[in-house]
N, CA, C and O atoms as a MOPAC input file, in Angstrom:
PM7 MOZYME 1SCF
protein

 N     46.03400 1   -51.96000 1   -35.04300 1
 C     44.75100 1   -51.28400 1   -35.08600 1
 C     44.37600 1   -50.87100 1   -33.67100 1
 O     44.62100 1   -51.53200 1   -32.66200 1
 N     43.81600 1   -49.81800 1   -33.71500 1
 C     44.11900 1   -48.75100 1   -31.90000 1
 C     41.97400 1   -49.80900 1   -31.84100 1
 O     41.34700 1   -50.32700 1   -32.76600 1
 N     41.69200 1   -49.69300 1   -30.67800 1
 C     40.65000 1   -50.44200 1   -29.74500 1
 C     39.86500 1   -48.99000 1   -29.55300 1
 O     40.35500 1   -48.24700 1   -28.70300 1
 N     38.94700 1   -48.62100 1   -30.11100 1
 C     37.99000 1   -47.16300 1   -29.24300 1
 C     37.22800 1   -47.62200 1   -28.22000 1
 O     36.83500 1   -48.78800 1   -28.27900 1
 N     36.90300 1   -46.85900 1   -27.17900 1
 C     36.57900 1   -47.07800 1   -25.81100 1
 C     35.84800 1   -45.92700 1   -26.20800 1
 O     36.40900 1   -44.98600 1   -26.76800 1
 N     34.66800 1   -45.93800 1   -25.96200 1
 C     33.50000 1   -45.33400 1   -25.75500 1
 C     32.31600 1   -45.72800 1   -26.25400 1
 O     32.04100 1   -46.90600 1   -26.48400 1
 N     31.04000 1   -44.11200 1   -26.57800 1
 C     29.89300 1   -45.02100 1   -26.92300 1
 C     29.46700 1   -43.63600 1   -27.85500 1
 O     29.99000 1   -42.53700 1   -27.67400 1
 N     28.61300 1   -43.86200 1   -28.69000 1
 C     28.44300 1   -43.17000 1   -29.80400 1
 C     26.61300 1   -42.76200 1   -29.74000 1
 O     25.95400 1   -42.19900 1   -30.61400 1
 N     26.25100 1   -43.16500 1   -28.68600 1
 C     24.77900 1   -42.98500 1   -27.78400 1
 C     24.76700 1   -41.47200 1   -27.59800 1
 O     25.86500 1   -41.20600 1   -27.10900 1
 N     24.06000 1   -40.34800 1   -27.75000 1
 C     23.82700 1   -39.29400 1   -27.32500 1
 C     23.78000 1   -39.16200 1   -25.86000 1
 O     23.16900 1   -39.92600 1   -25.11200 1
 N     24.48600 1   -38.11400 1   -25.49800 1
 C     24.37000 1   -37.69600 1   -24.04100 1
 C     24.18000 1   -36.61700 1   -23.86300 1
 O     24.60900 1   -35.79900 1   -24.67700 1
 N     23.36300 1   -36.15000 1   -22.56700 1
 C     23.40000 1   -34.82900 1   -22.14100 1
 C     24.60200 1   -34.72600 1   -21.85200 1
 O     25.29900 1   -35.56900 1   -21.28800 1
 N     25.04900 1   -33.17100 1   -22.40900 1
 C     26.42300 1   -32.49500 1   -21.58300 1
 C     26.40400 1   -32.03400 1   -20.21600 1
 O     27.47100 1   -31.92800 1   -19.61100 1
 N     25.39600 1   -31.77200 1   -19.71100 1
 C     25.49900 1   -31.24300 1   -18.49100 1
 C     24.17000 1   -32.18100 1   -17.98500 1
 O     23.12700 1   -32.39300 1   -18.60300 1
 N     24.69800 1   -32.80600 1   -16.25100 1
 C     23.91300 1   -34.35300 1   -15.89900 1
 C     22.68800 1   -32.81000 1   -14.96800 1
 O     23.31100 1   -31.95600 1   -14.33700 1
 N     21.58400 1   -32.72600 1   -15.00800 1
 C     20.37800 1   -32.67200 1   -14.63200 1
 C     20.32000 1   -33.28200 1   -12.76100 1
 O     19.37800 1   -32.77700 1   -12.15100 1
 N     20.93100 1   -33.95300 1   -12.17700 1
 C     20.77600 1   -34.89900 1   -10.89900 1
 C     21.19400 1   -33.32500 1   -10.24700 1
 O     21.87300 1   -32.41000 1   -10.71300 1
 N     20.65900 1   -33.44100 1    -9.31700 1
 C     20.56700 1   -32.28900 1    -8.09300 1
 C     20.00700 1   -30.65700 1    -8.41200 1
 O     19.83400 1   -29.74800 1    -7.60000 1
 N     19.81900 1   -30.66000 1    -9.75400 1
 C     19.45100 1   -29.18900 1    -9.65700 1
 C     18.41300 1   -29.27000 1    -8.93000 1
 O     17.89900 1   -30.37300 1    -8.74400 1
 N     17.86200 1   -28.07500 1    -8.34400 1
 C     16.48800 1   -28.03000 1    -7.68700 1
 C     15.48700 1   -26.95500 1    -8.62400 1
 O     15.17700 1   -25.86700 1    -8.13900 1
 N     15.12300 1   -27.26900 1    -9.69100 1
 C     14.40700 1   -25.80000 1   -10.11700 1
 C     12.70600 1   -26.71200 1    -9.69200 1
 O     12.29300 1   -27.86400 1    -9.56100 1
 N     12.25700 1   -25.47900 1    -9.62300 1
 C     10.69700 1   -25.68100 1    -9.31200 1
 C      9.65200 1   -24.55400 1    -9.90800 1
 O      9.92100 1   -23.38300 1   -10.17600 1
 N      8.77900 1   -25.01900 1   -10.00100 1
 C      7.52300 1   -24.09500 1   -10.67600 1
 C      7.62700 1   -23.13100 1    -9.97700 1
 O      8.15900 1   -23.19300 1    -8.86900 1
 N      7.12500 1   -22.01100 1   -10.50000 1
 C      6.71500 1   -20.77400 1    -9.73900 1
 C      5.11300 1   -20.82800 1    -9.46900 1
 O      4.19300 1   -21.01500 1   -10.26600 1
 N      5.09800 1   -20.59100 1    -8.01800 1
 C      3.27900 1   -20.43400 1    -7.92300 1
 C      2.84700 1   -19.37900 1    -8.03100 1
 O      3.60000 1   -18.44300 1    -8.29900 1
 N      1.69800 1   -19.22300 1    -7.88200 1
 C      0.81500 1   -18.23200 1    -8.48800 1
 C      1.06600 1   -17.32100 1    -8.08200 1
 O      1.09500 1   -16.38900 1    -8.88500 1
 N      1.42100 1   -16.99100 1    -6.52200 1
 C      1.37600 1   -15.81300 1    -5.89300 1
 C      2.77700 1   -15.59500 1    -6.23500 1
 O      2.76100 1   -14.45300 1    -6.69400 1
 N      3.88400 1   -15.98400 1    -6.27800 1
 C      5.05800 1   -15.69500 1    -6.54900 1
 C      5.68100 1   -14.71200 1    -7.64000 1
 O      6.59300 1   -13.88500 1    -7.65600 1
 N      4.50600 1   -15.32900 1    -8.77000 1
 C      4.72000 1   -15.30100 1   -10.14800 1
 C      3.89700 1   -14.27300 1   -10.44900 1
 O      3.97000 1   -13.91700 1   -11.62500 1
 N      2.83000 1   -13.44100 1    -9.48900 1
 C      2.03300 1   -12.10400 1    -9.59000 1
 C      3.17400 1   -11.12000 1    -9.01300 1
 O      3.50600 1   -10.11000 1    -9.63300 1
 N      3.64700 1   -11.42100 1    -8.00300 1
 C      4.47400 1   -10.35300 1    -7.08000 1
 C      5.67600 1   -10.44100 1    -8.10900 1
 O      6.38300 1    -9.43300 1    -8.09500 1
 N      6.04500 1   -11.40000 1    -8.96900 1
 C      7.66700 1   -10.99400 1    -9.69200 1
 C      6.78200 1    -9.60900 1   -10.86800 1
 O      7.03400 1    -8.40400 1   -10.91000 1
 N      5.67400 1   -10.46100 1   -11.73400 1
 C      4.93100 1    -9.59800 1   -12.65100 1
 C      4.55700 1    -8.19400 1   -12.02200 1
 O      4.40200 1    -7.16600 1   -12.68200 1
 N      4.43900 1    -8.29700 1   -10.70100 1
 C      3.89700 1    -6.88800 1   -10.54100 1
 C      5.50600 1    -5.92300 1   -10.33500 1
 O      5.93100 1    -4.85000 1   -10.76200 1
 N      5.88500 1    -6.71900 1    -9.68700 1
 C      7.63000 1    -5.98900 1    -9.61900 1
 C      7.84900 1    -5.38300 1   -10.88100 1
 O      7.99800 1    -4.18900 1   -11.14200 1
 N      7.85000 1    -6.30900 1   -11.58100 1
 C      8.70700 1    -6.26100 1   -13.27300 1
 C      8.04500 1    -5.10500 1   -14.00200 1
 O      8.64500 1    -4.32600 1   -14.74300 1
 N      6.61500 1    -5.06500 1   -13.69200 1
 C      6.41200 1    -3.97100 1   -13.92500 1
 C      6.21400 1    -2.36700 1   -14.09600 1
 O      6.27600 1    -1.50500 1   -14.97200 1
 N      5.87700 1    -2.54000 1   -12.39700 1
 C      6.50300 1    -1.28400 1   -11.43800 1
 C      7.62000 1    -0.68500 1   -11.46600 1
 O      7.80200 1     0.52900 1   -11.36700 1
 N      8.59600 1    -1.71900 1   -11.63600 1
 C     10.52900 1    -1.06000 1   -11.77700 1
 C     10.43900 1    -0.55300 1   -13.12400 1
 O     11.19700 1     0.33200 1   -13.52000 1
 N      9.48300 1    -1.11000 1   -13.89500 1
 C      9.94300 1    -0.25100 1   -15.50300 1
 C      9.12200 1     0.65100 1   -15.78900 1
 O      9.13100 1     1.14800 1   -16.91500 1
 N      8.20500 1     1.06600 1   -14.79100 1
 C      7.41000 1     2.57800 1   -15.22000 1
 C      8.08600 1     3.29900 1   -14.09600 1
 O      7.95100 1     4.52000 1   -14.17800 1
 N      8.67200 1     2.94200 1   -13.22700 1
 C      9.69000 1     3.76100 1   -12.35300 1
 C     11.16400 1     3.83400 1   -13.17700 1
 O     11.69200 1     4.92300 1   -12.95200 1
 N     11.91900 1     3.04100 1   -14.00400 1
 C     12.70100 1     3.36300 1   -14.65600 1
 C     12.24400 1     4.66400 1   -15.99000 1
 O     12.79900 1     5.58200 1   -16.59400 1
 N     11.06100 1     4.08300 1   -15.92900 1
 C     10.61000 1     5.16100 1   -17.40400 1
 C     10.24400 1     6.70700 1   -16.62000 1
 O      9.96500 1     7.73600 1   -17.23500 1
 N     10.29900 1     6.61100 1   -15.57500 1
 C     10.17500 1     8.30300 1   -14.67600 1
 C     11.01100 1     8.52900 1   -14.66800 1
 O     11.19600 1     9.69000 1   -15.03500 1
 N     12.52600 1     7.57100 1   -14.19900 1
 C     13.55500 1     8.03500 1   -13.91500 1
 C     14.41600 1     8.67700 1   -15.70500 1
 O     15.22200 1     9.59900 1   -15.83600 1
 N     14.02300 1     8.06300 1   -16.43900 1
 C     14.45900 1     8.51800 1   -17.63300 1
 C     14.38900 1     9.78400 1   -18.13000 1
 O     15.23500 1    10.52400 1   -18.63200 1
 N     12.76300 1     9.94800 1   -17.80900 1
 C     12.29800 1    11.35400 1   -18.15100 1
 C     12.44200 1    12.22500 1   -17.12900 1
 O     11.80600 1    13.27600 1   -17.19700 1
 N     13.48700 1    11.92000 1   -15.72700 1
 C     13.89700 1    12.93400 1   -14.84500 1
 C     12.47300 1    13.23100 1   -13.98500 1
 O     12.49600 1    14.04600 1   -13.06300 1
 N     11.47600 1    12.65500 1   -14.27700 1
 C     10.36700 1    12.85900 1   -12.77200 1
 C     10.72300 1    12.51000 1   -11.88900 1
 O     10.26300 1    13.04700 1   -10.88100 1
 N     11.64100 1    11.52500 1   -11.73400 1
 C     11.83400 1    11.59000 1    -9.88200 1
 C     13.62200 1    11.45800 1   -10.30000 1
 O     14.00000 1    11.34800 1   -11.46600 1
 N     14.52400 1    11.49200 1    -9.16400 1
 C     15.86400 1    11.49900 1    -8.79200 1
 C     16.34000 1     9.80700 1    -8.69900 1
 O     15.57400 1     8.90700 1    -8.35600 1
 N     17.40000 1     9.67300 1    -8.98600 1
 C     18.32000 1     8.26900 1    -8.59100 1
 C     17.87700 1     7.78300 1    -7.20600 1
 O     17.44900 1     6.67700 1    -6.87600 1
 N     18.14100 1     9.15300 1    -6.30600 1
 C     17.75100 1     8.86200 1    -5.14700 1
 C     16.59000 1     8.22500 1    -4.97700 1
 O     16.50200 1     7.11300 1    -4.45500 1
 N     15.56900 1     8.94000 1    -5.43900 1
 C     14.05600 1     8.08000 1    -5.28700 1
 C     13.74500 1     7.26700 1    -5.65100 1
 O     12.83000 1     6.65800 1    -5.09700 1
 N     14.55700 1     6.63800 1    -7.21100 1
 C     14.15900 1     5.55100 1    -7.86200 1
 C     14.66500 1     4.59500 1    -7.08800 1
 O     14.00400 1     3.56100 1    -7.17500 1
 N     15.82300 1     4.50800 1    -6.16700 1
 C     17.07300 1     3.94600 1    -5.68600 1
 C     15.87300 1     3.29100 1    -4.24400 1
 O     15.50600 1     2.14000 1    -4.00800 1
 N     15.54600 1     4.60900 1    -3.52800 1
 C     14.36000 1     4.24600 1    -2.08000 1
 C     13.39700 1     3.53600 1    -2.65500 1
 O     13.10400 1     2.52100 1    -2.02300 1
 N     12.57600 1     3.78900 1    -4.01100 1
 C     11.36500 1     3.21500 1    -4.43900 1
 C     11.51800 1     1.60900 1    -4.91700 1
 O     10.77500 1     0.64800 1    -5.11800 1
 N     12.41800 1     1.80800 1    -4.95100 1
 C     13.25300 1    -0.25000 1    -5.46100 1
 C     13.19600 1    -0.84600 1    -4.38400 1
 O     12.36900 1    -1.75500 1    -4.30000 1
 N     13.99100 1    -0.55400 1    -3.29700 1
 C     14.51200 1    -1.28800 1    -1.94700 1
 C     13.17000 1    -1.43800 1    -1.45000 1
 O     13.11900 1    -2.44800 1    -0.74800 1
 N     11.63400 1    -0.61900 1    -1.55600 1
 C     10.17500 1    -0.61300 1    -0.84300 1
 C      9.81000 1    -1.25800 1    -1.19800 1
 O      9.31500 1    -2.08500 1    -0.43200 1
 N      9.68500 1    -1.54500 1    -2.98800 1
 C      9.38900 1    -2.98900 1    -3.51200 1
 C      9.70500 1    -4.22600 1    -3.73000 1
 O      9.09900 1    -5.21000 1    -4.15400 1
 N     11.37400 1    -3.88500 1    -3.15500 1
 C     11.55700 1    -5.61000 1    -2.65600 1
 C     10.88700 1    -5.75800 1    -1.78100 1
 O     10.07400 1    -6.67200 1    -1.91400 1
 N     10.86600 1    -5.19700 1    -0.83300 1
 C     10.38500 1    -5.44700 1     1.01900 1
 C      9.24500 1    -5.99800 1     0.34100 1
 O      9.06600 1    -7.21300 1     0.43100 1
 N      8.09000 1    -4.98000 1    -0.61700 1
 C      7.00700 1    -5.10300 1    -0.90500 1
 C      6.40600 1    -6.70800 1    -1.57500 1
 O      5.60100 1    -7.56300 1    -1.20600 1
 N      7.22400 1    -6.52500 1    -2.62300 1
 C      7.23400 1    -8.08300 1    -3.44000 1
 C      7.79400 1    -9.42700 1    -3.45900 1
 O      7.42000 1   -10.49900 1    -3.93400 1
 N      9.35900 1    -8.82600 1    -2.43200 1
 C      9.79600 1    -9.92900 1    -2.93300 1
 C      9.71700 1   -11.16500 1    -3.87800 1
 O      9.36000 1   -12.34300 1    -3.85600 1
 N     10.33300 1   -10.09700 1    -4.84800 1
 C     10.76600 1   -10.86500 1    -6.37500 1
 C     11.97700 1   -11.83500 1    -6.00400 1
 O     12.88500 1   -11.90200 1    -5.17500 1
 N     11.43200 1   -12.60500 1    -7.17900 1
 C     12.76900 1   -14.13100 1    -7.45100 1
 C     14.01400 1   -12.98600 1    -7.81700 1
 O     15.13700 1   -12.94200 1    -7.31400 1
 N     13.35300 1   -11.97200 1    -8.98700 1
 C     14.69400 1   -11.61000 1    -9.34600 1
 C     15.31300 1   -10.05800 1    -8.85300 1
 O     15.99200 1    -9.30500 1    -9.55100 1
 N     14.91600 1    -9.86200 1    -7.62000 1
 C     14.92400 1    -8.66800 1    -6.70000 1
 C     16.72000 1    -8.56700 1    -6.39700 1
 O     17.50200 1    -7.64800 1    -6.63900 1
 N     16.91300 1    -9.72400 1    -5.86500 1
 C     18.30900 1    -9.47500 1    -5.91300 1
 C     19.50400 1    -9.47900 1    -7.13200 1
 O     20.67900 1    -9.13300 1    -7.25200 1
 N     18.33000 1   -10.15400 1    -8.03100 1
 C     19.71100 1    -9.90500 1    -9.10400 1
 C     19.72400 1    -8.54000 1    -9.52700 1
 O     20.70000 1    -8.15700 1   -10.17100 1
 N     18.99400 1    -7.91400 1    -9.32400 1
 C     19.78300 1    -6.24400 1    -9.80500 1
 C     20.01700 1    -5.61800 1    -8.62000 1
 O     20.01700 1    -4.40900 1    -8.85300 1
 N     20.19000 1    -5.80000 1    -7.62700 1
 C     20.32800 1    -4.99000 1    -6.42400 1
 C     21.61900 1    -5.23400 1    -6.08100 1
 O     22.10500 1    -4.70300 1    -5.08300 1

């Protein structure tokens, strides 16, 4: 008869110790909202051809400088 070695206790699959996530504060979390919003009525110009790639392209890079969003670099 084979001996099982283990434990039949639920575990997290992935251990939680060192991540660092943290709240977003207030001001952080206005400047991502105001980003998030701005890029998608500037995407919705760029759709309907009111402004150029080019401009949508300059008007992005002003509102990182501007906002610096959490998620500024993930599409850039």
């Amino acid at each position: 008869m084979a001996t099982v070695i283990g434990s039949s206790v639920p575990m997290p699959a992935i251990l939680l110790i060192g991540l660092e996530v943290s709240a977003m504060d207030k001001r952080s979390f206005q400047n991502e909202t105001t980003f998030q919003v701005t890029m998608h009525l500037a995407r919705t110009m760029l759709a309907a051809k009111l402004i150029t790639e080019k401009e949508y392209r300059n008007f992005e890079q002003a509102m990182i400088r501007q906002y610096q969003p959490f998620s500024g670099d993930l599409y850039t």
